[in-house]
N, C-alpha and C positions, 0 to 999 in steps of 0.2 A: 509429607504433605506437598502437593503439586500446586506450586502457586504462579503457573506459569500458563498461558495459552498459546497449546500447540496446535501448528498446522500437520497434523500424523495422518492424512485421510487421501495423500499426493498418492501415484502411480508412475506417474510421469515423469518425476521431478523426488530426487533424494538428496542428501547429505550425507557423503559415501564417509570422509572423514577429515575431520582438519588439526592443523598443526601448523609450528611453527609463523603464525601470520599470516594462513592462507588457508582455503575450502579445499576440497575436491569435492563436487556436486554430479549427478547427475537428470542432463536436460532431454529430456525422451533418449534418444538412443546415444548421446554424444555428452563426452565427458569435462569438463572445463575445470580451472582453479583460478581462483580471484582471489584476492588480498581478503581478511577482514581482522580489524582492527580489535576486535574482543578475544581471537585466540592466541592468549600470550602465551600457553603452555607452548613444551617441545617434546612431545610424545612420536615415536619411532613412525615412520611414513611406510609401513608396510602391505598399504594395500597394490594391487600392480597399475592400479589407474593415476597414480603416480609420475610412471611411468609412459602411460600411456595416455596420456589425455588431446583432446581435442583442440583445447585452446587452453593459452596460458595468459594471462594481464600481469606484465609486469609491473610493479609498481615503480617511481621513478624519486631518487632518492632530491632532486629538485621539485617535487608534486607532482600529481599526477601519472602517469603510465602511459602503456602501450602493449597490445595485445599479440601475441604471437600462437599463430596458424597451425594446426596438423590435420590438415583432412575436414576440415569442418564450412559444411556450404554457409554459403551468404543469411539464408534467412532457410528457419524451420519451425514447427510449430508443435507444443503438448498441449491435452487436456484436464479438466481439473472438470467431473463431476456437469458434462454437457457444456461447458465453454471449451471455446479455442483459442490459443494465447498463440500468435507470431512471433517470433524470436529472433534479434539480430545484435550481434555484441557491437555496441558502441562504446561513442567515447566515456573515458571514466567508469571502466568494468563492469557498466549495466548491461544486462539482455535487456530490458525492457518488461519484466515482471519480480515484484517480488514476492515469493511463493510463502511466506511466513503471514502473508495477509489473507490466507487461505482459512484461517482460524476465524477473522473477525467474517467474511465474508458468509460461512457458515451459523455463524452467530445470526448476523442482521437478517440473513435467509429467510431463517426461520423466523424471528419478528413478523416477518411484512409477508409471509406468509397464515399466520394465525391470526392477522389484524383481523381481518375479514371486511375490507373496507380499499379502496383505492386510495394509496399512499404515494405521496411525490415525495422522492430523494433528491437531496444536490449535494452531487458529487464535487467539492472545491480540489483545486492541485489535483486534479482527477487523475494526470501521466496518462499510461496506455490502456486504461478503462477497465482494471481487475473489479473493482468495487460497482462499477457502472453494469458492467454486463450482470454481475452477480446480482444485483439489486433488481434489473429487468428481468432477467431469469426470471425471479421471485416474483415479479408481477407488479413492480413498482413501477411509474413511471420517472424520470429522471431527466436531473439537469445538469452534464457533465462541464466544469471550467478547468481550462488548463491556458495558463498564457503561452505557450508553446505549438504554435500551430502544427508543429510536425507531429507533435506528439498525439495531438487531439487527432491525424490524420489516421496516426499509428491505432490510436482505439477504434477507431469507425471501422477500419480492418479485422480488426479482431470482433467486435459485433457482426460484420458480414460475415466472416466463418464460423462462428457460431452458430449462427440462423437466426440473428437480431435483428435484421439488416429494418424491420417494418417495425419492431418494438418501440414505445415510446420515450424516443430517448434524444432530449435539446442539444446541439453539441456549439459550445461556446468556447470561442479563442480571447480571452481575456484575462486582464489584471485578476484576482480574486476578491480583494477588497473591495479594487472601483465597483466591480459586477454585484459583491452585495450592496454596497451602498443606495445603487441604484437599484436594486431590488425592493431594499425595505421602502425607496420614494414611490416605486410602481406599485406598492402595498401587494405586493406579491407572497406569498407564504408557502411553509414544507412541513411536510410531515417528518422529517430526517434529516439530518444533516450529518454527512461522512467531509472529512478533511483529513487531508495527508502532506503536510507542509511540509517544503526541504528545510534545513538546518539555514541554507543560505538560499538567494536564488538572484532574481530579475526578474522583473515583469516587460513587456513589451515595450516600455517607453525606456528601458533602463531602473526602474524602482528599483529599489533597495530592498529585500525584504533579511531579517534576519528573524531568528524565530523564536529567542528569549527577549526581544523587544516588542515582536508582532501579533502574539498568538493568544495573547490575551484580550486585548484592542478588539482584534479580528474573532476571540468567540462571544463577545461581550454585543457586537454587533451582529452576529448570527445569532443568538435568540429572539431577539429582534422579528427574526425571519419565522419562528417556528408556528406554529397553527394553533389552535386554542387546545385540539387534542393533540399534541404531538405521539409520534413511536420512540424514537430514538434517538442518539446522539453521540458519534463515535470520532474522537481526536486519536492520532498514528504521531509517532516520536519517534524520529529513528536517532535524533540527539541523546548522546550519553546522558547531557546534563540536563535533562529534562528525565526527571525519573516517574515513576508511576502516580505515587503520592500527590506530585505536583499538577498532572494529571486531574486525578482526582479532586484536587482543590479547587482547582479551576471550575469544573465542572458543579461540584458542589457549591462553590459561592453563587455561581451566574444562573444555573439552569432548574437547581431545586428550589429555590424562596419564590420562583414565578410558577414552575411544574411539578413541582413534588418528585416521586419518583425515585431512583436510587442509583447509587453512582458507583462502578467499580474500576479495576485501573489494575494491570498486569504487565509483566514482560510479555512479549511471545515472542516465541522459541522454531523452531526445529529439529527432528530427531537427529541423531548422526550416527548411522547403520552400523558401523568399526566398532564403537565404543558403548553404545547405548544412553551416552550422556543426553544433554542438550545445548543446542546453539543458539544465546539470542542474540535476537534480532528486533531491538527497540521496544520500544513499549505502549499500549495499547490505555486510551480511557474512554471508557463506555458510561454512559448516562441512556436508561430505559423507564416507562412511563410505569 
């Protein structure tokens, strides 16, 4: 029984094989290896990109890392299904997309396409706009927040190569709480609501957020936000200790006693080409009307 949501539908982007603590992925034509913390196995490193990869992220036994070079330019870009995702490694082993959100992305698609009806998304913690351009694809319009002004730069980019650039899409550099706060006083509403919280972060003045103290606070005040008819409602966990379940509980106490509707709650995953296994990668709770 597959009780897992994968993103299997990439071209661009694979999971060549991992071991000992680390990936080996492949990002359109360039190979990388980054840490990840769920592969404890030490299964034999046989394939030659190993060897031969593009980029390596050290990991650094004081936190944190640093990335070391073999041939691989500054900034490149793959597709996924008519979007364009620009890619540049920074700091703390990100390219700047996570491709296991390719799963939900597919999911809500489709939603807000069978609505038959104009639906607004807000995109909260939105990063570099996977969820946003997907959503506008779809014919939703959207309100992307990310307190990270680069980052929000970083998606507006990636909508212009797309061929977003005129799609209806808000793009906000803010707090995410403050921004709903002020939301539900402008009596503003959504048809959907996507969040992708980090485990830790900062907001622009310095906030604090942590995300087994804030994440329930913070979905207790997005319903708040939601429309009389809502579509959808989808929380991203890339926190170990936030498991599916919990997830789902959330969701079911807050969002079905006011919408009905039904709540489900997964890992999702990645294939990994070597093995045939799978790799996850956090966990997903979905709430639909």
């Amino acid at each position: 029984m597959n009780t897992m949501w994968l993103a299997d539908d990439w071209k661009d982007y694979e999971v060549i094989d991992c071991s000992q603590g680390e990936k080996l992925e492949r990002w359109g034509r360039y190979l990388l290896v980054r840490p990840d913390p769920q592969v404890i196995w030490d299964t034999p490193k046989g394939h030659k990109g190993w060897k031969h990869m593009n980029g390596h992220y050290h990991r650094s036994s004081k936190g944190g890392g640093e990335w070391e070079f073999f041939d691989l330019p500054e900034q490149w870009s793959i597709g996924y299904k008519g979007l364009t995702f620009n890619l540049k490694p920074f700091s703390f082993k990100h390219t700047g997309l996570f491709p296991e959100q390719a799963a939900n992305w597919d999911w809500f698609s489709g939603r807000i396409r069978k609505a038959g009806r104009p639906v607004k998304v807000l995109n909260l913690f939105a990063y570099t706009g996977g969820a946003t351009l997907a959503a506008a694809k779809a014919g939703a319009s959207v309100t992307h927040v990310d307190a990270s002004k680069g980052m929000v730069g970083w998606a507006k980019e990636n909508s212009a190569s797309s061929g977003l650039s005129d799609a209806p899409i808000r793009w906000i550099v803010d707090d995410c709480v403050k921004f709903v706060e002020r939301e539900i006083r402008r009596g503003n509403r959504y048809d959907a609501i996507i969040m992708d919280p980090p485990s830790y972060g900062r907001g622009p003045k310095g906030e604090i957020w942590k995300i087994e103290d804030a994440i329930h606070p913070l979905v207790k005040l997005c319903v708040q936000l939601l429309s009389d008819n809502p579509l959808f409602f989808l929380i991203n966990s890339y926190t170990t200790g936030l498991a599916p379940a919990v997830l789902s509980y959330m969701l079911g106490v807050e969002v079905i006693p006011r919408f009905g509707g039904t709540v489900n709650a997964q890992e999702v995953g990645l294939p990994v080409t070597e093995t045939g296994l799978v790799l996850p990668c956090g966990a997903s709770g979905r709430w639909e009307a």
